[in-house]
N, C-alpha and C positions, 0 to 999 in steps of 0.2 A: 500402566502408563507407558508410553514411547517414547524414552527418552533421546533415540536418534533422530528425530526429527521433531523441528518447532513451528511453529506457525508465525508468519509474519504476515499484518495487514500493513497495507502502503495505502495512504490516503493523499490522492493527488487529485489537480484541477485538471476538468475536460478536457482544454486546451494541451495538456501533454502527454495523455492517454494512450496517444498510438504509438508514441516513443516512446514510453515505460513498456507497455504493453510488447514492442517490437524486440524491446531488450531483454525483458521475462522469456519471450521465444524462443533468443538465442543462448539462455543459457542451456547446457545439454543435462543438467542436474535437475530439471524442474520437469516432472510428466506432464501437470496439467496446474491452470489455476483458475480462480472466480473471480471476476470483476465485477460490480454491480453501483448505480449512482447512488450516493447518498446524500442525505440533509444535514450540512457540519454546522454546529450552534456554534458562537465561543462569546465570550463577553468583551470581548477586543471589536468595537464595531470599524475602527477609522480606517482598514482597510476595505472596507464594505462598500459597494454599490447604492445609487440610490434607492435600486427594486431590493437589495439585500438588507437595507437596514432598514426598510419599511417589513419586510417578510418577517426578518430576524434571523436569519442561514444564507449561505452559501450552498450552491451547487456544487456537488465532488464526485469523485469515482472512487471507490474503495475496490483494492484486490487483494486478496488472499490465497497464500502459496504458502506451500508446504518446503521448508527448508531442508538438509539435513543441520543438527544441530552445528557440529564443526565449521561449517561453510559462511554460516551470519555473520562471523564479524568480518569477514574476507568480503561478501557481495552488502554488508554495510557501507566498508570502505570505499569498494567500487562506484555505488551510487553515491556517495560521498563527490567521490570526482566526477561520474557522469553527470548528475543531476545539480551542482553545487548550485544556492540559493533560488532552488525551482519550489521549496517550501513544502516541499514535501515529508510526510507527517509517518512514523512508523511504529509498530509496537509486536515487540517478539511474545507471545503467549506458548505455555506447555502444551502440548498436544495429546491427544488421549489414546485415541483409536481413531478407523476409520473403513468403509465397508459398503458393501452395495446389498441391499436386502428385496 
């Protein structure tokens, strides 16, 4: 296991994608990351759109980066104050390995 580095996914709306995305850039600790759209369920509809709570989801973008562990709660706090009430969604998982084959 790797314990110096964690994994964070950030689950944010389209509409703030390229500011998240611009500020993942400018960290110099981060090599690379994935971004990709997802389908976010939740059983909370009353923020939901008309098309959304007929669908049943929300449109989102989820990106995952590679942290070092030590750094997470420092670029938590960060996006704490950069992002504050943008509703953005996060969850630190252990990380295993990782490789090019």
């Amino acid at each position: 296991m790797n314990e110096t580095r964690q994994l964070m996914t950030i689950v944010i709306t389209p509409d703030i994608e390229d500011i998240v995305v611009d500020w993942l850039l400018d960290r110099p600790e981060i090599e690379r990351f994935n971004s990709y759209q997802v389908k976010s369920y939740n059983k909370e509809h009353s923020s939901y759109t008309a098309i959304e709570k007929v669908t049943g989801w929300k449109r989102k973008i989820a990106i995952r980066v590679l942290f070092p562990t030590e750094i997470i709660p420092e670029i938590i706090r960060q996006m704490k104050i950069e992002f504050a009430n943008s509703g953005i969604y996060y969850r630190i998982t252990p990380f295993l390995d990782e490789g090019v084959i």
